[in-house]
C-alpha positions in Angstrom: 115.9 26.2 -93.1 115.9 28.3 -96.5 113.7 27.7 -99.3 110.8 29.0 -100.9 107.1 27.0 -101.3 106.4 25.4 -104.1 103.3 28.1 -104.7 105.9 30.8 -103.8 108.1 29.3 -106.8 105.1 28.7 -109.1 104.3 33.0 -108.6 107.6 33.9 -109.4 107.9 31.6 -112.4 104.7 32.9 -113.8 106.4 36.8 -113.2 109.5 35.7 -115.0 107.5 35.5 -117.7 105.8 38.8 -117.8 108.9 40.9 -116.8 110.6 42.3 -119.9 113.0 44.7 -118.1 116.0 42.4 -117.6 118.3 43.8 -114.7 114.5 43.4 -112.9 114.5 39.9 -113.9 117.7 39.0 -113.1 117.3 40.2 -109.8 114.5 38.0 -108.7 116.9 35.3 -110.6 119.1 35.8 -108.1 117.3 36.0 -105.1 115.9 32.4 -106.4 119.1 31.1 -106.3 120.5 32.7 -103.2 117.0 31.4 -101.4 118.0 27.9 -101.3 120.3 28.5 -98.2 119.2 32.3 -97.4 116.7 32.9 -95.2 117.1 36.8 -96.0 117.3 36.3 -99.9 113.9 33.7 -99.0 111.7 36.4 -96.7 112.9 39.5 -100.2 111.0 37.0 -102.3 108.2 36.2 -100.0 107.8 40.5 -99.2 107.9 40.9 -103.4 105.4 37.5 -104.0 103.6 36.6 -101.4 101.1 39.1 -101.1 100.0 41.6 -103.4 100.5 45.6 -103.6 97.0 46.9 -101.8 94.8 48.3 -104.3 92.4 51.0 -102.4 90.8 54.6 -102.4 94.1 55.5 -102.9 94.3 53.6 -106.0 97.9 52.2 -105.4 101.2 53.6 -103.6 104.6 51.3 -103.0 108.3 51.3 -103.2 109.3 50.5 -106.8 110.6 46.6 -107.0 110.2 44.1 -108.9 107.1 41.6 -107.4 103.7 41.7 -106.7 104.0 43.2 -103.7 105.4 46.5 -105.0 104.9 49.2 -108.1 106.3 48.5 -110.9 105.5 47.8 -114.7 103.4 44.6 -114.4 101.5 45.7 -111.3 100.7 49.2 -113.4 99.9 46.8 -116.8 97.6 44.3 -114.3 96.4 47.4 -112.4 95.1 49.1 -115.4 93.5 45.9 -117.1 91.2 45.4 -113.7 90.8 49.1 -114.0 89.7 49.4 -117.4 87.4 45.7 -116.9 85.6 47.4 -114.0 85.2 50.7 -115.7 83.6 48.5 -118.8 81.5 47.1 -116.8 80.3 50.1 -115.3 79.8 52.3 -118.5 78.2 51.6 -121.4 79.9 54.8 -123.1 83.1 53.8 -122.4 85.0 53.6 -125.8 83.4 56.9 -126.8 83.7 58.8 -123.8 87.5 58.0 -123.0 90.0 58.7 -120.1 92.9 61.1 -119.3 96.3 60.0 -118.2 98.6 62.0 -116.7 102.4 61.3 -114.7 104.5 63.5 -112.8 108.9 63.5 -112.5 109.2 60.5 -110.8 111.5 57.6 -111.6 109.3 55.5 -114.0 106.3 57.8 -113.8 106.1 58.3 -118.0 106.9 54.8 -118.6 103.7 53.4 -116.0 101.5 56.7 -117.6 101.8 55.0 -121.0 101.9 50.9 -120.0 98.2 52.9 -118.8 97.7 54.2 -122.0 98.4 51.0 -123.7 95.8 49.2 -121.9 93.2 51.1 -123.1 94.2 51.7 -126.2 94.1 48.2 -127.0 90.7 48.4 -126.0 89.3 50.4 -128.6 89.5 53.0 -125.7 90.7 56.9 -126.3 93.2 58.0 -124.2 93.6 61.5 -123.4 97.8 61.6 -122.3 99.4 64.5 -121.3 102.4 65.0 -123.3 104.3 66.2 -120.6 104.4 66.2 -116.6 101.2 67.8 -115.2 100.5 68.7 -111.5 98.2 65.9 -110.1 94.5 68.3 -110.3 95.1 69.3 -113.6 94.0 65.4 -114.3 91.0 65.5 -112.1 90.5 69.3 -114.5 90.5 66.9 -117.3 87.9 64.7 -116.5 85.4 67.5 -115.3 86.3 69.5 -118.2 85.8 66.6 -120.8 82.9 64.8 -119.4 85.3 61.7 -119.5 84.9 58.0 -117.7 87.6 58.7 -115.4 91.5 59.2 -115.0 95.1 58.0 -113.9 97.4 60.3 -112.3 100.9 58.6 -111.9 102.6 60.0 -108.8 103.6 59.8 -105.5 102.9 63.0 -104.3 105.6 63.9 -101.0 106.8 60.4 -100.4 110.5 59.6 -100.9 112.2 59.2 -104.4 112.1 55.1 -103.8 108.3 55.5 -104.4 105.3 56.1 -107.0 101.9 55.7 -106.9 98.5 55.1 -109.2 95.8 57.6 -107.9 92.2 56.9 -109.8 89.5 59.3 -110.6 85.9 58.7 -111.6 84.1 60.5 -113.7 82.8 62.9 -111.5 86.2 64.3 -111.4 87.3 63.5 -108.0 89.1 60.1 -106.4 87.4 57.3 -106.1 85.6 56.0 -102.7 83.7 52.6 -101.6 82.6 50.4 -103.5 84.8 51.1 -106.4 87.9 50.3 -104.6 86.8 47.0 -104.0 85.2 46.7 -107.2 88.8 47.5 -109.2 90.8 45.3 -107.0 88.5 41.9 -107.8 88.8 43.2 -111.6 92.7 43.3 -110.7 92.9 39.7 -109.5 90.7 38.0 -112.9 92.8 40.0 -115.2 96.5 39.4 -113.9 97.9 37.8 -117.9 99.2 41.1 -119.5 97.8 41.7 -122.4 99.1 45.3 -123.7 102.0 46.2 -125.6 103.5 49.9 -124.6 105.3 50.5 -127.6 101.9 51.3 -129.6 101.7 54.8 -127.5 105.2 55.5 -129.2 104.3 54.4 -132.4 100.7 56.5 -132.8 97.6 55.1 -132.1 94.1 56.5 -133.8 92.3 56.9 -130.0 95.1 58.5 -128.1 94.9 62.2 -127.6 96.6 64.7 -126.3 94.4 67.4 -124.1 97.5 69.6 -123.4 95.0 72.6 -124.8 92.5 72.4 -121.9 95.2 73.9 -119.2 94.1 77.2 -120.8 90.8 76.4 -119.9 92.0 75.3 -116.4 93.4 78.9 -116.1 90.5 80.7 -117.8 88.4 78.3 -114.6 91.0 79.6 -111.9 90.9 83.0 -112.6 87.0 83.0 -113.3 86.4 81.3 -109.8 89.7 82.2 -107.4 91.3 85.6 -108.6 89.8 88.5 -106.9 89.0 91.5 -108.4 88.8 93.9 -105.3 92.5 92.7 -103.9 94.7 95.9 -102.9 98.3 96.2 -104.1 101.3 98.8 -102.8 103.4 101.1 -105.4 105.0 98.1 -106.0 103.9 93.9 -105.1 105.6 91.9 -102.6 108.3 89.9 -103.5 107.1 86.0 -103.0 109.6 82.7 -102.9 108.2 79.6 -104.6 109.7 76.2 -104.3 108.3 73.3 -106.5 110.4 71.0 -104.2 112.3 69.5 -107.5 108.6 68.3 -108.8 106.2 70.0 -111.7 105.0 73.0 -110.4 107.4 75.7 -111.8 106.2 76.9 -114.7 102.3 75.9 -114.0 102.7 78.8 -110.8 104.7 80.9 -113.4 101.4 80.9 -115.5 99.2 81.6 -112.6 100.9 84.5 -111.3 100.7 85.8 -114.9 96.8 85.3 -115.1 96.1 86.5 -111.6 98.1 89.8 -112.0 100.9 88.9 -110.2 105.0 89.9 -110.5 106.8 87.0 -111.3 108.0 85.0 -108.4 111.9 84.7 -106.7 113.1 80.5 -107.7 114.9 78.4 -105.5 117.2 77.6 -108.5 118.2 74.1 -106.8 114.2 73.0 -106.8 112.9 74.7 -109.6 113.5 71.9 -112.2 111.4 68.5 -112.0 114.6 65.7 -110.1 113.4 62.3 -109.3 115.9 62.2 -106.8 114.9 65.0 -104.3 118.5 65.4 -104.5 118.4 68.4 -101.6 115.1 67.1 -99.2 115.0 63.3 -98.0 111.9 64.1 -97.8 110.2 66.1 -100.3 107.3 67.0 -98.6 106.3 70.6 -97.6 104.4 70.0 -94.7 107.6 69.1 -92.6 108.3 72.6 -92.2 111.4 74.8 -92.0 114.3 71.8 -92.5 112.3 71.4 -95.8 112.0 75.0 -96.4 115.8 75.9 -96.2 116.5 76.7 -99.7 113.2 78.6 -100.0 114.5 80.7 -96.6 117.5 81.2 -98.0 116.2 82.7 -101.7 114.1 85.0 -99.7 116.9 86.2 -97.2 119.2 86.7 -100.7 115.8 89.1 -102.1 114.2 90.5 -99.8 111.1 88.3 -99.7 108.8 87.8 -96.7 106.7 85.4 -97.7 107.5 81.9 -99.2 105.3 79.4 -100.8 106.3 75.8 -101.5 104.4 72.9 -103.7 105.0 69.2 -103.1 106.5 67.8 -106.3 102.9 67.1 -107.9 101.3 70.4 -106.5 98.3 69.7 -105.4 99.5 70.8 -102.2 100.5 74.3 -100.8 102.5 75.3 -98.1 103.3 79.1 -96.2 105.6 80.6 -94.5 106.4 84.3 -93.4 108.9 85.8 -92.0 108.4 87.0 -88.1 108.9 90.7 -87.5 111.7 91.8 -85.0 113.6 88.6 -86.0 117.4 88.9 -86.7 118.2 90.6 -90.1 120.2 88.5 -92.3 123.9 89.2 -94.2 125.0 88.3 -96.8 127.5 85.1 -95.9 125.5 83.8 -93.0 123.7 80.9 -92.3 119.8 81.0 -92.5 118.6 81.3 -89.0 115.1 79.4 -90.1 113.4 80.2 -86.9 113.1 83.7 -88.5 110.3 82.1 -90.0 106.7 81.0 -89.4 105.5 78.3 -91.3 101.4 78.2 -91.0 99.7 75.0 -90.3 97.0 73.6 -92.9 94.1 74.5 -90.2 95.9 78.3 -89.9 95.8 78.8 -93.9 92.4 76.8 -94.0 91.3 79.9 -91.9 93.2 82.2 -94.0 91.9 80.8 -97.7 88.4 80.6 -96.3 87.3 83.2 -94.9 89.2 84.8 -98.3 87.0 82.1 -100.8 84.0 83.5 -98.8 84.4 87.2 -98.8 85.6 86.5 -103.0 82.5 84.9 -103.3 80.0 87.3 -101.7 81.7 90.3 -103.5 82.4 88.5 -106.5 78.4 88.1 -106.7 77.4 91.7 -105.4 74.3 92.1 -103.0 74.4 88.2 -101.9 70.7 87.8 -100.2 70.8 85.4 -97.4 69.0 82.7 -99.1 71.9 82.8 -101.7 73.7 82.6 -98.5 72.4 79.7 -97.3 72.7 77.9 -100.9 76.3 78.6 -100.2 78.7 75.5 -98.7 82.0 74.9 -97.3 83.0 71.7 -96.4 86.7 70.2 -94.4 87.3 67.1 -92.8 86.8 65.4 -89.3 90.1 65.9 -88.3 90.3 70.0 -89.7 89.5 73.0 -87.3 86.1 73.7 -87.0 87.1 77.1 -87.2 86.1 77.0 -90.8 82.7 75.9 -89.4 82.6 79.4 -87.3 83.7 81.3 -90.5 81.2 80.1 -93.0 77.7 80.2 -90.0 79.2 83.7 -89.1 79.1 84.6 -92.8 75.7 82.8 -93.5 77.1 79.9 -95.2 76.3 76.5 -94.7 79.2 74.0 -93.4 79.7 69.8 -94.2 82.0 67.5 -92.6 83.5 64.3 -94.4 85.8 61.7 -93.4 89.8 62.5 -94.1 90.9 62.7 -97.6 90.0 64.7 -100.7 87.9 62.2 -102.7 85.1 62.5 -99.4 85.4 66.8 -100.1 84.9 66.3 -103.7 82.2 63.8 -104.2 80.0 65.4 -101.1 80.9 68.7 -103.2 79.8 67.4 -106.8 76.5 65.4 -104.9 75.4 69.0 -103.5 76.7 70.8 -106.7 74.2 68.9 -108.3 71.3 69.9 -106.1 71.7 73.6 -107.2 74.1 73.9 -104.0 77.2 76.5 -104.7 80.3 75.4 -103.3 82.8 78.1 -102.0 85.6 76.2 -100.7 87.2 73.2 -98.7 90.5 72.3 -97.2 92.4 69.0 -95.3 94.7 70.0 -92.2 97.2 68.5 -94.7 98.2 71.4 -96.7 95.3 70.4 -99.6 92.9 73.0 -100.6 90.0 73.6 -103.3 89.1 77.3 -104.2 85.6 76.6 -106.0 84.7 73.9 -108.5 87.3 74.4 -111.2 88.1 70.8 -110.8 87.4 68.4 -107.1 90.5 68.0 -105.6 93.0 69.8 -103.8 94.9 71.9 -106.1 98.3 73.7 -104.9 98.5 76.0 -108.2 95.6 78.0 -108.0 96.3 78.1 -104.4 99.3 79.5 -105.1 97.8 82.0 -107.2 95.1 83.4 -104.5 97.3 83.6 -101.5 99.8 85.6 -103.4 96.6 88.0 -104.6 96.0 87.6 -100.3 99.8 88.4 -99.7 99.8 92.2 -101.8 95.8 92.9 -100.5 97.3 92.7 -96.7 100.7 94.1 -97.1 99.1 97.1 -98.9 97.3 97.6 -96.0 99.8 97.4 -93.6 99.1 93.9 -92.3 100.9 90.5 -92.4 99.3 87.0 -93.0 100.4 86.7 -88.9 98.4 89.5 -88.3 95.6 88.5 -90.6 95.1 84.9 -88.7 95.1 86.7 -85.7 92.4 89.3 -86.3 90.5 85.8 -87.2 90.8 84.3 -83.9 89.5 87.5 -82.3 86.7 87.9 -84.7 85.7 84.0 -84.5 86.7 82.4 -82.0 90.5 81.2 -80.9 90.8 77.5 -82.1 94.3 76.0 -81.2 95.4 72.8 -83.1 98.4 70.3 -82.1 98.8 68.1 -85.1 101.9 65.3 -85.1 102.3 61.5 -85.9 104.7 59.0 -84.6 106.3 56.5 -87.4 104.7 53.0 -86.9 106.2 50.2 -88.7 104.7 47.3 -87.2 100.9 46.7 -88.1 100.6 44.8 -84.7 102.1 47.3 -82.7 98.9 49.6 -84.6 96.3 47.3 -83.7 97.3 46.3 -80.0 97.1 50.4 -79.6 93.3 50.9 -81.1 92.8 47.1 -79.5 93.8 49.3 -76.3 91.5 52.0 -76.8 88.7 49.4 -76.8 89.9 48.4 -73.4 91.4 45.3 -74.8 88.8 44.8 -77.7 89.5 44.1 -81.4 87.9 45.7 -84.3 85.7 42.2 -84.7 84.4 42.3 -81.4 82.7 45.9 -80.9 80.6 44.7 -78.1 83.1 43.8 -75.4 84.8 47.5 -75.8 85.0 49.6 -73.0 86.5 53.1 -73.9 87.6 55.4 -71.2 85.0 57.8 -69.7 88.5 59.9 -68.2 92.1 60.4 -69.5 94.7 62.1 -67.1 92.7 64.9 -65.8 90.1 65.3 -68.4 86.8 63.9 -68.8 85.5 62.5 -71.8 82.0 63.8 -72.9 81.7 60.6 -76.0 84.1 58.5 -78.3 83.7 57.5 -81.8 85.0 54.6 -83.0 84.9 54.7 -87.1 86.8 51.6 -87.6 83.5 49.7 -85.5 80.8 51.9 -86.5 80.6 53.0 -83.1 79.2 56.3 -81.2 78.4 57.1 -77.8 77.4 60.7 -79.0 74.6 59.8 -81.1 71.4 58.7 -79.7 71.0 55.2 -81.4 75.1 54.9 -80.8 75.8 54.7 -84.3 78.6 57.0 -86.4 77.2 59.1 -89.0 80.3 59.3 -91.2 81.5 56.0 -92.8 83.8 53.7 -91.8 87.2 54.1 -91.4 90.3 51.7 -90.2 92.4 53.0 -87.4 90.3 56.2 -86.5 88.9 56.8 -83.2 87.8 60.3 -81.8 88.0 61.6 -78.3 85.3 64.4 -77.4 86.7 65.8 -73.9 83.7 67.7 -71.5 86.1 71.0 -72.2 85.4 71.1 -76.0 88.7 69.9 -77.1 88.7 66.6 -79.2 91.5 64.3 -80.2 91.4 61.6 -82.8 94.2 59.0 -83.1 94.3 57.8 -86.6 96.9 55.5 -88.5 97.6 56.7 -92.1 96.2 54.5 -95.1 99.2 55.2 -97.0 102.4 55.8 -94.9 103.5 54.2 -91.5 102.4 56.8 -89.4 99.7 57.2 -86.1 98.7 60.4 -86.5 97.3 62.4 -83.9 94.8 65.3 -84.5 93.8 67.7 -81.9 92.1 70.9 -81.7 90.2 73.0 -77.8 88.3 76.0 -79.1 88.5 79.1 -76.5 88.9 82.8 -76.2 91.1 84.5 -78.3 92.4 86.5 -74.3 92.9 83.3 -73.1 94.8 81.9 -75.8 97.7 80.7 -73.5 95.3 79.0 -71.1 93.9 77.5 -74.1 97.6 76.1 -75.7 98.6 75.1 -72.2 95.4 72.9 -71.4 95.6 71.4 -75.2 99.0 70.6 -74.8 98.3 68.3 -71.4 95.3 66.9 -73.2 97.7 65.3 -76.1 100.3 64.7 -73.3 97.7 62.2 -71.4 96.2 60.5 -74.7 99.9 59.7 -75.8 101.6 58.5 -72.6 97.8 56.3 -71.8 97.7 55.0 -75.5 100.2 55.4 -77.5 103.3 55.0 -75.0 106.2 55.6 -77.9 109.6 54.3 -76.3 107.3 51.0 -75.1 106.1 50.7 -78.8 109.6 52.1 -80.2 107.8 54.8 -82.4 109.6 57.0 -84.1 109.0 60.9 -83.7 108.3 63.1 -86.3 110.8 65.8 -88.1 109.2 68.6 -86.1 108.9 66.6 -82.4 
């Protein structure tokens, strides 16, 4: 039988009266009508009022629809009024200090950046809001920079064009962690009855500013802290692709290269300009690897390039690829063969950009003693290769581990920046890294900037950034990664697999799991369970990194370790895996990894039974 609930009815009468945008309006209208004998017009309106959109670390990310369940202009007004309640709360300096707001390209991203605005504005609140789209860091730039309560970053990032997101930072200049999240999200829930007007951001307002003139300070920071002053060039630089992957980055990498010395780059002229439609990637995400890369393959064929470097669309991320010597030269007329190129994983160019941040920091500061050494830090996350570990001890630096995600890196950075600690560097396997402090987040333009210094220092020696990563392996230590997901729409299906890991246990019943002390041929040494707090490596069996839903970590007897994770923010299991070895037994090494993740997936995760989907590059 169709029909809605009465409390069902009452939500989306109280939303009727909030939502100004009419076509939206008329849509849930519609769906009203069509309920009362349609069970799939009833279950649209229960998915857009039933339950809403998840407020977390993360802030907010959602399809855009009316409801809400999803991102739209009412969630962003009631979003912001929790946020800025919370943040009142919280500081007493609140109208004086002020917060930045920043959006990228995205369908609706300027029009949620200024229903922001608005809601601090009518607060007696100044507003710092870009004028224009910004990458994602140069928001977290702004509230370092200007000692402000916090910020908003409207974006995304690399999910499909049918998305935007609401990413918060605190005034510490990175994302926000526990228990602000939780904090926010009660604020959301007691101050749901809109009570700001957009229009006055159009119309001028005393308090809102525009801090457009601190991204030359951003660049004065990059070059200060992540241009080297030692790197080598030929007779002539090396021609470089860059992709923005149709989001902002374009002209902020133009300015880069310019400040770090750098020839301009070769454009993908289909990316280059900022397209809320991804119109030539369904998925505009770099980190998918040479079917996203095409066009940036095919500008460097047409130049000449060997080397090509690729933003997501808000550029806080960075991806690399080179071209592989010997491979088939290209003509003019021909399809690109893109297995002519080698795209780098984010563990091979966290070894690349760190043991470069670490040599640019000991020359950079001349005779480093070891006790400036051992000031020194480097930090990645649980599920990164610990080759950055063997990097920074071989060089005399110190190394930290954090849970997965950016906003752990930054605020462990800040906490030991403020101790006298000097940070050098940090990176995600996911394509994010942070050269020094200029601001604490992963930034893809000053990335950009530093590996194309890297690029011309190793090509005018005669080397490659192939080459490069392996002359690291040899010097410290082979460490072979196999990172992939499987798509998981079905939060049971998630649950029954950790619940399975557990030996049958949930997550609100830690003392009745059993974890497996063997998988396939391969004994486990321990297991960590972060969603339980559990740790049969420690001595008193409990984790020493925070909790975390979803995330449990093999430790096998051989060294390798695998943890199973499911994404916070996109239906995906992830897998992470990494078995250190010798660099001359590197094919022992891939092969024995390879039936490690083999065993873990066909005991656990069992994809046709659980109809996951594979990955792009599976």
């Amino acid at each position: 039988m169709a029909g809605i609930s009465p409390q069902l009815q009452a939500t989306v009468d109280q939303w009727l009266q909030w939502d100004k945008d009419e076509a939206s309006a008329e849509r849930v209208r519609a769906l009203v009508t069509a309920a009362a004998s349609s069970p799939e017009a009833a279950d649209e309106l229960g998915a857009m009022f039933s339950k809403r959109i998840a407020f977390g670390t993360a802030g907010l990310r959602g399809e855009m629809k009316p409801g809400i369940g999803y991102m739209n202009d009412i969630t962003v007004a009631q979003a912001s009024q929790g946020l800025f309640a919370y943040m009142d709360a919280t500081f007493s300096d609140l109208t004086s200090r002020g917060v930045c707001v920043g959006y990228d390209g995205r369908h609706h991203s300027k029009e949620y950046a200024h229903r922001t605005a608005a809601t601090f504005l009518a607060k007696n609140v100044p507003v710092y809001l870009f004028n224009t789209l910004v990458p994602t860091p140069f928001v977290a730039f702004c509230v370092k920079h200007l000692k402000l309560c916090g910020g908003v970053m409207v974006t995304a990032s690399h999910n499909p064009k049918q998305y935007n997101g609401y990413k918060v930072y605190w005034d510490s200049g990175s994302q926000i962690v526990a228990p602000h999240d939780k904090g926010i999200a009660k604020a959301i829930e007691e101050n749901t009855e809109i009570w700001s007007d957009p229009s006055i951001v159009a119309a001028g307002h005393d308090l809102l500013r525009d801090p457009t003139s601190i991204i030359d300070a951003y660049y004065k920071a990059s070059v200060d802290q992540c241009s080297s002053n030692w790197w080598k060039t030929g007779e002539s630089q090396q021609k470089i692709v860059f992709t923005p992957m149709h989001g902002v980055g374009q002209p902020f990498v133009e300015r880069v290269f310019q400040e770090f010395g750098l020839d301009p780059f070769v454009s993908v002229p289909e990316q280059k300009d900022p397209d809320p439609e991804f119109s030539t990637v369904p998925f505009p995400n770099p980190e998918e690897g040479r079917g996203a890369l095409k066009l940036a393959f095919a500008a460097a064929e047409r130049s000449g390039a060997r080397v090509v470097i690729a933003n997501d669309p808000d550029s806080d991320r960075l991806a690399v690829a080179e071209r592989i010597a010997g491979a088939p030269s290209w003509e003019e007329g021909q399809e690109v063969d893109v297995a002519s190129w080698y795209v780098f994983n984010g563990n091979e160019l966290g070894a690349l950009f760190g043991e470069w941040a670490i040599q640019l920091f000991l020359k950079k500061n001349g005779d480093v003693s070891d006790e400036e050494k051992a000031n020194a830090f480097v930090v990645n996350t649980t599920v990164s290769s610990k080759m950055l570990r063997s990097i920074a001890e071989r060089n005399g630096l110190q190394y930290y581990e954090t849970l997965t995600g950016f906003k752990w890196m930054g605020n462990l950075a800040k906490s030991l920046i403020e101790q006298g600690r000097k940070f050098v560097f940090s990176f995600e396997e996911a394509i994010g890294y942070m050269i020094g402090d200029v601001c604490l987040d992963k930034d893809g333009v000053r990335a950009a900037g530093a590996m194309g210094q890297m690029v011309n220092h190793l090509y005018a020696e005669g080397k490659t950034l192939q080459g490069r990563l392996q002359e690291l392996y040899a010097e410290y230590g082979y460490f072979y990664t196999k990172n992939d997901y499987f798509f998981c729409y079905d939060k049971n299906v998630m649950s029954g697999i950790f619940n399975e890991i557990r030996g049958g246990a949930t997550d609100q019943e830690p003392e009745k799991a059993k974890y497996a002390t063997r998988i396939g041929d391969f004994d486990v040494a321990s297991v960590r369970d972060l969603t339980t707090g559990f740790d049969s490596g420690e001595e008193d069996k409990v984790a020493k990194l925070p909790r975390s839903s979803f995330m449990v970590t093999f430790r096998f007897a051989n060294g390798g370790v695998i943890t199973v994770r499911g994404s916070g923010t996109e239906p995906k299991l992830k897998y992470y895996t990494e078995l250190p070895g010798k660099y001359e037994e590197r094919e022992q090494v891939k092969a024995t990894l390879q039936a490690m993740v083999n065993a873990v997936v066909e005991t656990y995760m069992r994809p046709e039974e659980n109809d996951l989907g594979a990955s792009a590059s599976s």
